[in-house]
VOMILUM-815181 format. One line per field, with one value per residue (C-alpha): residue number from 1; residue in three letters; chain; x, y negated, z. Coordinates in steps of 0.05 Angstrom, whole numbers, plus 5000, padded with zeros to 4 digits. Layout:
seq: (NUM, ...)
type: (ALA, ...)
mol: (A, ...)
u: (X, ...)
v: (Y, ...)
w: (Z, ...)
***
This chain:
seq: (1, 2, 3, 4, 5, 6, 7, 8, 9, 10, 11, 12, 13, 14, 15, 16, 17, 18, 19, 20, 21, 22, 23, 24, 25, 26, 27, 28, 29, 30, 31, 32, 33, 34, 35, 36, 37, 38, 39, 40, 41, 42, 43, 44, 45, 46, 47, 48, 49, 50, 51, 52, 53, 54, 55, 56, 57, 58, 59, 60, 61, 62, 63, 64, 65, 66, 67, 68, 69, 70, 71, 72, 73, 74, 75, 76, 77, 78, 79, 80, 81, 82, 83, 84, 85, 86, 87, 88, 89, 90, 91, 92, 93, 94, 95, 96, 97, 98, 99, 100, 101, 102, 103, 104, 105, 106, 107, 108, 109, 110, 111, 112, 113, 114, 115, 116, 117, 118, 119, 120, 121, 122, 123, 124, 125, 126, 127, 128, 129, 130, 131, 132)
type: (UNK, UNK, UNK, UNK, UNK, UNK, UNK, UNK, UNK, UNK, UNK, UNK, UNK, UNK, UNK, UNK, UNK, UNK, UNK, UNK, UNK, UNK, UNK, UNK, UNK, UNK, UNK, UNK, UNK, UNK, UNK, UNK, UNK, UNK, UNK, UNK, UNK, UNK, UNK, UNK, UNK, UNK, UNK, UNK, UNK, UNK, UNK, UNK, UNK, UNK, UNK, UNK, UNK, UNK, UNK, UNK, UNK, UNK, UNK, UNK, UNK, UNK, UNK, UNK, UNK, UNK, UNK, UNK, UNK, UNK, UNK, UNK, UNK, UNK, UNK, UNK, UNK, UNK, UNK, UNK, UNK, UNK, UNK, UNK, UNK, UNK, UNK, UNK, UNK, UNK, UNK, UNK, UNK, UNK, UNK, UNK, UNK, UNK, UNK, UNK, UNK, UNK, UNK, UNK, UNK, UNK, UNK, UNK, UNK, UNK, UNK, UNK, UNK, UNK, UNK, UNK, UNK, UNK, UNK, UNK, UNK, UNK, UNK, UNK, UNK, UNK, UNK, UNK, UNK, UNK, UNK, UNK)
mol: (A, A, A, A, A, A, A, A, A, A, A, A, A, A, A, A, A, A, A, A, A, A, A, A, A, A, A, A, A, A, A, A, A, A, A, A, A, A, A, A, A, A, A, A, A, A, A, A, A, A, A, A, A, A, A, A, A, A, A, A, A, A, A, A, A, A, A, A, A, A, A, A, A, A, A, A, A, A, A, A, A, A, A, A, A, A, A, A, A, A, A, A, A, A, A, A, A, A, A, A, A, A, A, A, A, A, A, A, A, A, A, A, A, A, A, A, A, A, A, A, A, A, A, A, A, A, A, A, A, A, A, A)
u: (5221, 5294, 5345, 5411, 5472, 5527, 5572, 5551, 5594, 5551, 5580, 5601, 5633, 5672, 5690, 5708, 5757, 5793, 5804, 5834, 5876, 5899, 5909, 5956, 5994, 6001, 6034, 6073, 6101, 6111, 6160, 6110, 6129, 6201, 6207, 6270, 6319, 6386, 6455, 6509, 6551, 6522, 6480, 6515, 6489, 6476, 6426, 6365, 6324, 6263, 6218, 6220, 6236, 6288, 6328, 6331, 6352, 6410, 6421, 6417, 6467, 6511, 6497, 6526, 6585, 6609, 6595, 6632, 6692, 6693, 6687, 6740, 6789, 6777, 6794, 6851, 6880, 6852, 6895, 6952, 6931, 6935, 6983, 7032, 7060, 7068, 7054, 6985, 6942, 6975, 6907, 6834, 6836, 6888, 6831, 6787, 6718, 6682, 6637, 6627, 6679, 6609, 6626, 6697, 6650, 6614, 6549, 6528, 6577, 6602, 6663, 6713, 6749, 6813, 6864, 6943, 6974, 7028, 6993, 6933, 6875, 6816, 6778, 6712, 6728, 6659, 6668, 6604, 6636, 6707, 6699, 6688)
v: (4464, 4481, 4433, 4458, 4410, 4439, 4372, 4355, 4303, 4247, 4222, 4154, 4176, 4227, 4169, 4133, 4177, 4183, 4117, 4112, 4162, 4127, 4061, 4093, 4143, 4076, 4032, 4092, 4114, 4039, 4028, 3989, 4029, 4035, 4103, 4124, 4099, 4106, 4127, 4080, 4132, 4160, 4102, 4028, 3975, 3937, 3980, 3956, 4009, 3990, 4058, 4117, 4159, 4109, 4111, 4182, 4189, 4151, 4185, 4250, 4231, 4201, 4271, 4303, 4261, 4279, 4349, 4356, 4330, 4383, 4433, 4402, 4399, 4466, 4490, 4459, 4494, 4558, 4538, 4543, 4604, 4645, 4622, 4633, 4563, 4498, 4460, 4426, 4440, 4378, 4358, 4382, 4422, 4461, 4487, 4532, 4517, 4539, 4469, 4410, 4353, 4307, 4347, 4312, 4237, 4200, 4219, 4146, 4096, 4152, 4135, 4198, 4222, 4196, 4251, 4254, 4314, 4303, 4305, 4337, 4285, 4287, 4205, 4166, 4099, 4081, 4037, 4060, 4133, 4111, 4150, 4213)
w: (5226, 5237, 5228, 5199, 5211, 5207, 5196, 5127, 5093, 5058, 4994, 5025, 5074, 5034, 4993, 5057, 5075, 5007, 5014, 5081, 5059, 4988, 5023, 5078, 5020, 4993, 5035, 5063, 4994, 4984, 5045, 5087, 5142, 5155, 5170, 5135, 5155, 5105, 5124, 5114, 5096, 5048, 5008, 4980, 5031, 4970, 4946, 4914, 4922, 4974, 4970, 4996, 4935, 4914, 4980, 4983, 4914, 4929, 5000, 4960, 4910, 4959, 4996, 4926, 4916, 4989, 4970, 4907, 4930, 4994, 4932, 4891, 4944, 4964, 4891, 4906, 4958, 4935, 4869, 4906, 4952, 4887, 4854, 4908, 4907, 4948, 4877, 4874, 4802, 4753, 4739, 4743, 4681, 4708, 4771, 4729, 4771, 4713, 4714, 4656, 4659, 4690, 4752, 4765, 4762, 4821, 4809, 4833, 4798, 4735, 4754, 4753, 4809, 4825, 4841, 4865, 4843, 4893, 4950, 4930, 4953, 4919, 4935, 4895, 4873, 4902, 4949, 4991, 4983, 5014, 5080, 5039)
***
């Protein structure tokens, strides 16, 4: 008689290994395992947020913040690239990005941009989001 084994998985040890792998998916997604680590940059040091998912939503928004305000100020200076002038835009309005007023807001604190017509800076009132 001819024995076939070709690596056969018994149900216990199927269910073994579904297990090992839930307990480890576990305590990774958990933040057992300190494997991200979050830039100071770009997330509040205060931050609550002890998982994975919740640190890199906040890196990620951080991430956005730092990005919308490289667009904004770029509007800027292509505001005054067209229209010929050394006058900055008198307010956002007046840049024509085509977006939703929620675009000119921190999309961490709400907050809305704070911007000097007279010089033309673009800053967040975050205070994690200073630097940016």
């Amino acid at each position: 008689m001819k024995m076939n084994n070709r690596g056969n998985w018994s149900l216990i040890g199927l269910l073994a290994a579904v297990a090992i792998v839930m307990v480890l998916g576990a305590v990774y997604f958990k933040g057992g395992f300190s494997t991200v680590k979050s830039n100071s940059t770009l997330v509040d040091k205060s931050s609550k947020k002890q998982t994975v998912f919740g640190k890199s939503i906040d890196t990620g928004k951080g991430v956005d913040c730092r990005e919308r305000l490289n667009q904004i100020r770029t509007a800027v200076q292509q505001s005054k690239a067209v229209s010929g002038s050394e006058e900055n835009p008198a307010s956002f309005k007046d840049l024509q990005m085509g977006v939703g007023s929620d675009y000119f807001n921190c999309p961490v604190s709400n907050q809305p941009y704070v911007y000097d017509p007279a010089t033309g800076t673009v800053h967040c009132p975050y205070p994690a989001h200073s630097q940016f």
